[in-house]
C-alpha positions in Angstrom: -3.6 5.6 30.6 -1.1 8.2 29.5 -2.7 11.8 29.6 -2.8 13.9 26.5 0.4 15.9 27.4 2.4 12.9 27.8 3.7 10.5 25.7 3.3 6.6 25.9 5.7 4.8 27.9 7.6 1.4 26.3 5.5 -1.3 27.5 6.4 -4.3 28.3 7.1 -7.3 26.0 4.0 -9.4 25.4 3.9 -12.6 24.5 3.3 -13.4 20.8 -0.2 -13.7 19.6 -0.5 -17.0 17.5 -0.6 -16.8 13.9 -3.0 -19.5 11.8 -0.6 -21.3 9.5 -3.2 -20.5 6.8 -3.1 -16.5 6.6 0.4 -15.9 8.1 2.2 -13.0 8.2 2.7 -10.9 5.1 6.0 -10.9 3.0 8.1 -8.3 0.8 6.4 -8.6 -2.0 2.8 -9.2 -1.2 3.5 -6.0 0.9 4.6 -4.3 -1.7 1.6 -5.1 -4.0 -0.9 -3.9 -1.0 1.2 -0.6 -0.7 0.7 -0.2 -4.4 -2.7 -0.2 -4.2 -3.0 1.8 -1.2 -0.9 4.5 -3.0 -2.1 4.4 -6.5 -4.0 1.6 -8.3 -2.3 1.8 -11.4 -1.7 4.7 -14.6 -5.5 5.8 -14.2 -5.8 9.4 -12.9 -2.7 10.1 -14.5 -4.9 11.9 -17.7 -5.9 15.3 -16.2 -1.8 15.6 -15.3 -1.3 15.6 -19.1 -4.4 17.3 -20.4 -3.7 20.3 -17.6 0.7 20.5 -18.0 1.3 18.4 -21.4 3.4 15.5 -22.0 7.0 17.0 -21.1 5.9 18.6 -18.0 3.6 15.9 -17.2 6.6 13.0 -17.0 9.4 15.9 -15.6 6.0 16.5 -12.5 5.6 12.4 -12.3 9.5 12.3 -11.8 10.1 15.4 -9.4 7.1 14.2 -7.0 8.1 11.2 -6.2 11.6 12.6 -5.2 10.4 15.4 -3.4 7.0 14.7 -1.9 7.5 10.3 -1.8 11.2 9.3 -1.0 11.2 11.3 2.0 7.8 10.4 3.3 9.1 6.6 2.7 12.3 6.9 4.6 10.4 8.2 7.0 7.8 5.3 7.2 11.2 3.5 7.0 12.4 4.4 9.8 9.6 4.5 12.6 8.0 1.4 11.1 11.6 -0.7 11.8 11.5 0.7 14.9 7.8 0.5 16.1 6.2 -2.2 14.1 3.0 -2.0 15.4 -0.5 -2.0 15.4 -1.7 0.8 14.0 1.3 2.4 12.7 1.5 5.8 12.3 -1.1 6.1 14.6 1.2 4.6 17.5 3.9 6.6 16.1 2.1 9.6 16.6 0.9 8.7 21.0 4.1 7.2 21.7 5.7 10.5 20.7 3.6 13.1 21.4 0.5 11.4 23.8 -2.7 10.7 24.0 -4.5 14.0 21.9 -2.3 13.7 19.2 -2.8 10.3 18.5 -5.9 10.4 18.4 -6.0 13.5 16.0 -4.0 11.1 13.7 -6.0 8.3 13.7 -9.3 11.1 13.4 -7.3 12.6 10.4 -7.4 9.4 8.8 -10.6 7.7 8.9 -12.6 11.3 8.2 -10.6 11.2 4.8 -11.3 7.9 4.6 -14.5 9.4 4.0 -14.1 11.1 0.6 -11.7 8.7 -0.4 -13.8 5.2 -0.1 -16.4 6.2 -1.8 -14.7 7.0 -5.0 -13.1 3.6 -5.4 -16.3 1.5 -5.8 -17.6 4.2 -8.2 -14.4 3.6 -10.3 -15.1 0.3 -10.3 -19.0 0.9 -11.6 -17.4 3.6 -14.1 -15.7 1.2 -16.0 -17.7 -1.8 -15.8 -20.8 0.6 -17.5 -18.5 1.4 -20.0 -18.6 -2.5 -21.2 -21.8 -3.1 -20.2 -24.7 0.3 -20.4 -27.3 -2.3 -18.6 -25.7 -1.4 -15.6 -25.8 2.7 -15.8 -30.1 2.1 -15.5 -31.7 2.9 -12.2 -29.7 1.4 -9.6 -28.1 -1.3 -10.9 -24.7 0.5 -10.3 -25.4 1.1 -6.8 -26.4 -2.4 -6.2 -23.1 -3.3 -7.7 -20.8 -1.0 -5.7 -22.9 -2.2 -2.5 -21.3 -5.7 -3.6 -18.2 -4.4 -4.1 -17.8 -3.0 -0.1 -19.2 -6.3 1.0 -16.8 -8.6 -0.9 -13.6 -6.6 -0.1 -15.5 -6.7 3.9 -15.6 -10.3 3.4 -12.0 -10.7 1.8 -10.6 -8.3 4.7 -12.1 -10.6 7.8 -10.3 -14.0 6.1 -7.2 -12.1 6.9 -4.2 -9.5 5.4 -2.8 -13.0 3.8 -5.4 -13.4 1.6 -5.9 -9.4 1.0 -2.6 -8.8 0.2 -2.0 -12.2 -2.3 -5.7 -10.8 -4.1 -3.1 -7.7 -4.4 -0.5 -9.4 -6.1 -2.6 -11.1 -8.5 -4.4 -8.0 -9.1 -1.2 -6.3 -10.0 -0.2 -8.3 -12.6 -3.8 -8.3 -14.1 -3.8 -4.7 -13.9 -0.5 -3.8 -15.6 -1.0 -5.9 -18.4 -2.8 -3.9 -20.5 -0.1 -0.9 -19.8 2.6 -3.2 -21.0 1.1 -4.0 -24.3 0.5 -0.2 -24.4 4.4 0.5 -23.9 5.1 -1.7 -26.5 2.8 -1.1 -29.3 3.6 2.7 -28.7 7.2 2.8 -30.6 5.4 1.3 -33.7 2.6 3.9 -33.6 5.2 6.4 -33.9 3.2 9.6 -34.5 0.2 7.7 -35.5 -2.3 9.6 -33.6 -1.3 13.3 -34.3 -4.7 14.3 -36.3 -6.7 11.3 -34.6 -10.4 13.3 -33.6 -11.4 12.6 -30.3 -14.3 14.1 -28.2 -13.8 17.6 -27.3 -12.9 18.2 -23.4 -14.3 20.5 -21.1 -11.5 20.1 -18.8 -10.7 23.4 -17.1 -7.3 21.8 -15.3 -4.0 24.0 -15.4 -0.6 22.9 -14.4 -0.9 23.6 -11.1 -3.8 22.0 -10.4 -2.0 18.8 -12.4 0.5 19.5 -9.3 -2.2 18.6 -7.4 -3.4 15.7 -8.4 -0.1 14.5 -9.2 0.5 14.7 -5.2 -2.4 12.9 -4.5 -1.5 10.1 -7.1 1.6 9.7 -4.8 0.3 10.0 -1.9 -0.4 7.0 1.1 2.3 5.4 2.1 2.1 5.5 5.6 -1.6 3.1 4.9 0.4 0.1 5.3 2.2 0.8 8.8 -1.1 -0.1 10.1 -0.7 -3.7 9.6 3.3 -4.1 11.1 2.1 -6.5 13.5 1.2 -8.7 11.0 4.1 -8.4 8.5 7.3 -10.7 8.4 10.3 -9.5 9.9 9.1 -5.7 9.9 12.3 -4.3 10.5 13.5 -5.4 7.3 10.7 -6.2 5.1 9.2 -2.1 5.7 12.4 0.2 4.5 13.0 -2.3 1.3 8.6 -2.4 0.5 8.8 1.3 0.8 11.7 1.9 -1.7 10.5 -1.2 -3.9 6.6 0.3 -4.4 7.8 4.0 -5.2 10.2 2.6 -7.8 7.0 0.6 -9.3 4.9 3.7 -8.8 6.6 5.8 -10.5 7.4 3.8 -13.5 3.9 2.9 -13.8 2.8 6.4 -14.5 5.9 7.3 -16.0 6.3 4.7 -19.2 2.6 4.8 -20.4 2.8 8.4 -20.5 5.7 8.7 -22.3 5.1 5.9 -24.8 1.8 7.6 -26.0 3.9 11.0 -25.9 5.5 9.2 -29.0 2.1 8.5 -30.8 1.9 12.2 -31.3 -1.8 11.9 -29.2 -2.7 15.9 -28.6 -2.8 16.5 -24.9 -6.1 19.0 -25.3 -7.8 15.3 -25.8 -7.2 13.5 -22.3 -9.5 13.9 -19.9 -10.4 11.4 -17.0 -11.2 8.1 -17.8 -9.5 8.4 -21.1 -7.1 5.4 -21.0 -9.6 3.1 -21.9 -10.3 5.1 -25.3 -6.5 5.7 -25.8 -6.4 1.7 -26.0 -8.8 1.1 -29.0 -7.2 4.1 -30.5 -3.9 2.4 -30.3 -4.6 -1.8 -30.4 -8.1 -2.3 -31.1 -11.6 -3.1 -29.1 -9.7 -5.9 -27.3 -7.6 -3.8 -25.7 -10.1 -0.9 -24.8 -11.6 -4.2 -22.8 -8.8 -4.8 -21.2 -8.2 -1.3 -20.1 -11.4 -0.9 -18.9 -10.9 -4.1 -17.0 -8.0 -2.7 -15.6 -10.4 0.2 -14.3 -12.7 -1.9 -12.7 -9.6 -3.7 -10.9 -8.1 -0.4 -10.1 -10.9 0.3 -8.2 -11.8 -2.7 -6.2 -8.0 -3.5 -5.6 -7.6 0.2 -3.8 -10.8 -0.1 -2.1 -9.6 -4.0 -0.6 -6.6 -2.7 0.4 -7.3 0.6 2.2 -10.0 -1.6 4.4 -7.1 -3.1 5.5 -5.2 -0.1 6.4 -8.4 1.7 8.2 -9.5 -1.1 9.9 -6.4 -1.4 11.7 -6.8 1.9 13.2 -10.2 1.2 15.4 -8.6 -1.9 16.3 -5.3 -0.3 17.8 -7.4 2.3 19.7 -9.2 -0.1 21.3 -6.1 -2.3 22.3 -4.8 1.3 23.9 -7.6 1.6 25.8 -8.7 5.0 23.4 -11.8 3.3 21.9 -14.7 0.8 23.3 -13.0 -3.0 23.6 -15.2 -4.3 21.0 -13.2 -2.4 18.5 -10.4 -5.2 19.5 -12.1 -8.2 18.7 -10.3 -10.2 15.8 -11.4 -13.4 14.1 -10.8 -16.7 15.8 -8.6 -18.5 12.9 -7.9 -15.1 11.0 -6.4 -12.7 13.7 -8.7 -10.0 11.3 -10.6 -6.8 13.5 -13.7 -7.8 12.0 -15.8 -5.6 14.0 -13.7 -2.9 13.1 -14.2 -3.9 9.4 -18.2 -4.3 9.7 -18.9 -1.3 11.7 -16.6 0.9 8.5 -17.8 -1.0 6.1 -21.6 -0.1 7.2 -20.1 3.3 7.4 -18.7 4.0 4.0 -21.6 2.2 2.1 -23.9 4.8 2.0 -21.1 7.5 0.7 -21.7 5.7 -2.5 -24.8 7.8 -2.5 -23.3 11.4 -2.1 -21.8 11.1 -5.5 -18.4 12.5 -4.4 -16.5 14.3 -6.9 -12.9 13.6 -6.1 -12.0 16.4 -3.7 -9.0 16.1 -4.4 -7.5 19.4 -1.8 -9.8 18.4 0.8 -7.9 15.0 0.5 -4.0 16.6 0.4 -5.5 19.0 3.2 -6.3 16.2 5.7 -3.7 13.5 4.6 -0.8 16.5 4.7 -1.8 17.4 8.5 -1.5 13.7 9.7 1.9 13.2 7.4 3.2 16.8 9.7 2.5 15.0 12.7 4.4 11.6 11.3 7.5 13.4 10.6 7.3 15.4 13.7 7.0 12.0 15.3 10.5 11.1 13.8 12.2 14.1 15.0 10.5 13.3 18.8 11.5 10.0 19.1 15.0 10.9 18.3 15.2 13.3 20.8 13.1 11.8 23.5 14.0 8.1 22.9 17.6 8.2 21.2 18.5 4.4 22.0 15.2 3.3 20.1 16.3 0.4 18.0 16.2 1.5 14.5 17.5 -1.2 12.3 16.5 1.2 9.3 17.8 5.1 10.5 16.9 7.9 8.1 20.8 9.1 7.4 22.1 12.8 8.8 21.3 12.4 12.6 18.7 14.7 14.2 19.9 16.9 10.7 18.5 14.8 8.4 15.4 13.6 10.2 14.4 17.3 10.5 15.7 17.8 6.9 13.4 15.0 5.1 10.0 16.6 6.4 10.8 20.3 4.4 9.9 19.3 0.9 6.4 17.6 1.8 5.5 20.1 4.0 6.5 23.0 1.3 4.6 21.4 -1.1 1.6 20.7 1.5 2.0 24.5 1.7 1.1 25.1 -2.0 -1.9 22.7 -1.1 -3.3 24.4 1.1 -2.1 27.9 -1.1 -4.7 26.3 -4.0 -7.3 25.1 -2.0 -8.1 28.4 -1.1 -9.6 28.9 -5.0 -11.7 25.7 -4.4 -15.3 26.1 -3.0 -17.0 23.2 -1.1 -20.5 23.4 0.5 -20.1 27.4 -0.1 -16.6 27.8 1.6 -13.0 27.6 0.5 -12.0 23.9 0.9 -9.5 25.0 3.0 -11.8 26.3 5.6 -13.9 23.4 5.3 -11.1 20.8 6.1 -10.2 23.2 9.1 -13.6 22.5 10.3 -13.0 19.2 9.7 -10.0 19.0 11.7 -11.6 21.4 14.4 -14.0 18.1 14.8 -11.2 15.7 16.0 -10.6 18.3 19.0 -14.3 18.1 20.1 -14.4 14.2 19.3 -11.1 13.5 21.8 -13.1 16.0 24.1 -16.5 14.0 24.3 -14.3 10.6 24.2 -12.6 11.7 26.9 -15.6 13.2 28.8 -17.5 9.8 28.6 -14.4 8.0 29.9 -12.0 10.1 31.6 -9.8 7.3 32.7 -10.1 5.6 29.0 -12.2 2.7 27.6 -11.1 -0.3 29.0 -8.5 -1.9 26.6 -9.2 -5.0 24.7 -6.9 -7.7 23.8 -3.5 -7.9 24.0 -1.3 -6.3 20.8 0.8 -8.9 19.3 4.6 -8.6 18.9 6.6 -8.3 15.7 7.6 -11.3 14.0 11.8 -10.8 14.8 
């Protein structure tokens, strides 16, 4: 086992780790569709952006992130995913480059963000189903619902990525169906909805805090390196589902914006949840339904596919030797970590309790520090391993891979700059993530303590599908 000052050595080739016929590996565009709802889950949380910076800053914010904070964080996934397609993903990025300690920061990173992330997607989902039917919002019917919710995306997750990732697809269509009609109703409602009343707001969001939540809107795309071992021809299918899901990103927050920027709709009125009521304003009670339809899938298709992505993280420790061995056990006809998947699932269940608000700094805080140590994994693997395979090279030599990190790490910056004004548990969320992040040292510390020379690992990690 590698010590925490020095990096992972290639190993050797391994023979390839059957694949049931049934569940596969994962192609483009089921790929894509799981990256989408890693990332985003559709137009919702795109209403604070307006209500805090209007429509014409809100669309020229939803175009310039992407650009500067997503394209370069994709051609860096691009990149190391061609040319380490494994386990894991950014978490093996992270040890093979830099050791031991840091990848184990990454992956620590990750899952303790996990935990004010998780939680919110099953609420979502309870959000929007109480809005169609109240019965739910009395005593704990909700929670009861949202405990069904983490055990049917549990269940989904052990049959195997091929069935999570085709439940992604299906859910994508479902989801942006309602947006479409919205799109295209929208010209023919031109300025329709200039003196419509709504409910007065009590929003306090400003534009930069619509910076904010823009960012993390765009933000996860490294979630689905975790799963390279299991795609399809990694080295190509990665770069082109990268490029593919921010184009889709983009536009889905993009066009349903603008088209109800033509309706005349006041900005002062949007507030979060507010599609759904922007719907019957527009077409009717029918599609209010199917808007808050959409909410309800938002939430369950994020919350499916980020188990994915996490579970894959316990899993890969364990193969490295980082975590206990049980972490490596997979399903028999699946190839699925399903202790891994249990053991989180049991985990993030009883967040549904806290009531998290969406934190949403504490999240940019924690996601921004593992994205530094991705992209200063790209700059040391070109200089330590410069005849790496890469079919997919971020362009500009050493220049450019250096050159790609400077806008999301500026704008991490600013994060961190805001957070400062935001109070959590009586401290700045800033210092409150520190302490977070102080928590991985003294985790790698006791790991390390109990098993100085590492767990024993547990299965073998399966090759890339050439």
């Amino acid at each position: 086992m590698a010590t925490a000052s020095t990096p992972t050595q290639p190993t050797q080739q391994l023979p390839v780790v059957p694949q049931n016929k049934k569940f596969g590996r994962l192609t483009l565009w089921p790929l894509v569709a799981a990256t989408f709802f890693m990332v985003s889950g559709g137009t919702y949380g795109t209403e604070d952006i307006v209500h805090g910076a209007g429509y014409g800053r809100a669309i020229l914010i939803l175009l310039l992130t992407p650009i500067l904070w997503s394209l370069p964080t994709a051609f860096m996934i691009g990149e190391l995913s061609s040319a380490l397609p494994e386990e894991g993903g950014y978490y093996a990025w992270v040890r093979r480059a830099m050791g031991n300690f840091w990848g184990f920061q990454e992956a620590w990173l990750s899952l303790v963000a996990s935990v004010f992330d998780m939680a919110i997607y099953p609420t979502l989902f309870i959000l929007y189903l109480q809005r169609l039917f109240p019965w739910f919002a009395i005593g704990h019917r909700g929670l009861m619902v949202g405990l069904a919710v983490v055990a049917l995306c549990a269940l989904l997750n052990v049959a195997g990525v091929k069935v999570v990732s085709n439940t992604s697809l299906w859910l994508f269509f479902a989801l942006s169906a309602p947006f479409i009609v919205i799109v295209c109703i929208a010209p023919f409602r031109f300025g329709a909805l200039a003196q419509a009343i709504t409910k007065p707001t009590n929003s306090s969001i400003d534009i930069l805090t619509g910076v904010l939540i823009c960012m993390w809107n765009y933000m996860g795309w490294d979630n689905a390196s975790t799963i390279a071992a299991e795609v399809e021809r990694p080295q190509r299918t990665y770069p082109r589902a990268m490029l593919a899901a921010v184009l889709i990103v983009a536009v889905s927050y993009i066009l349903p914006v603008a088209a109800m920027w033509m309706t005349g709709l006041a900005p002062s009125a949007w507030d979060t949840g507010f599609w759904a009521d922007v719907a019957g304003m527009l077409g009717g009670p029918l599609l209010r339904v199917a808007l808050a339809l959409g909410g309800m899938i938002s939430g369950f298709g994020m919350f499916n596919a980020l188990v994915m992505s996490y579970s894959r993280l316990p899993l890969a420790m364990a193969q490295d030797g980082m975590l206990p061995k049980i972490f490596g056990k997979r399903h028999s006809r699946s190839r699925a970590p399903w202790v891994a998947i249990v053991v989180l699932a049991i985990l993030w269940a009883p967040c549904l309790l806290l009531g998290f608000e969406r934190l949403v700094t504490i999240d940019i805080l924690l996601y921004g520090a593992s994205l530094g140590l991705e992209f200063a994994a790209l700059i040391c693997l070109r200089i330590r391993e410069p005849e790496l395979p890469r079919p997919f090279r971020v362009p500009g030599g050493l220049f450019g891979a250096i050159a790609i990190g400077i806008t999301p790490m500026l704008m991490l910056g600013f994060s961190i700059f805001r957070s400062e004004h935001e109070a959590v548990a009586g401290m700045s969320s800033f210092a409150f993530g520190m302490i977070l992040m102080a928590a991985g040292v003294v985790a790698y510390g006791l790991n390390h303590a109990l098993k100085p020379g590492g767990w024993a690992p547990g299965t073998e990690k399966p090759q890339p599908a050439a």
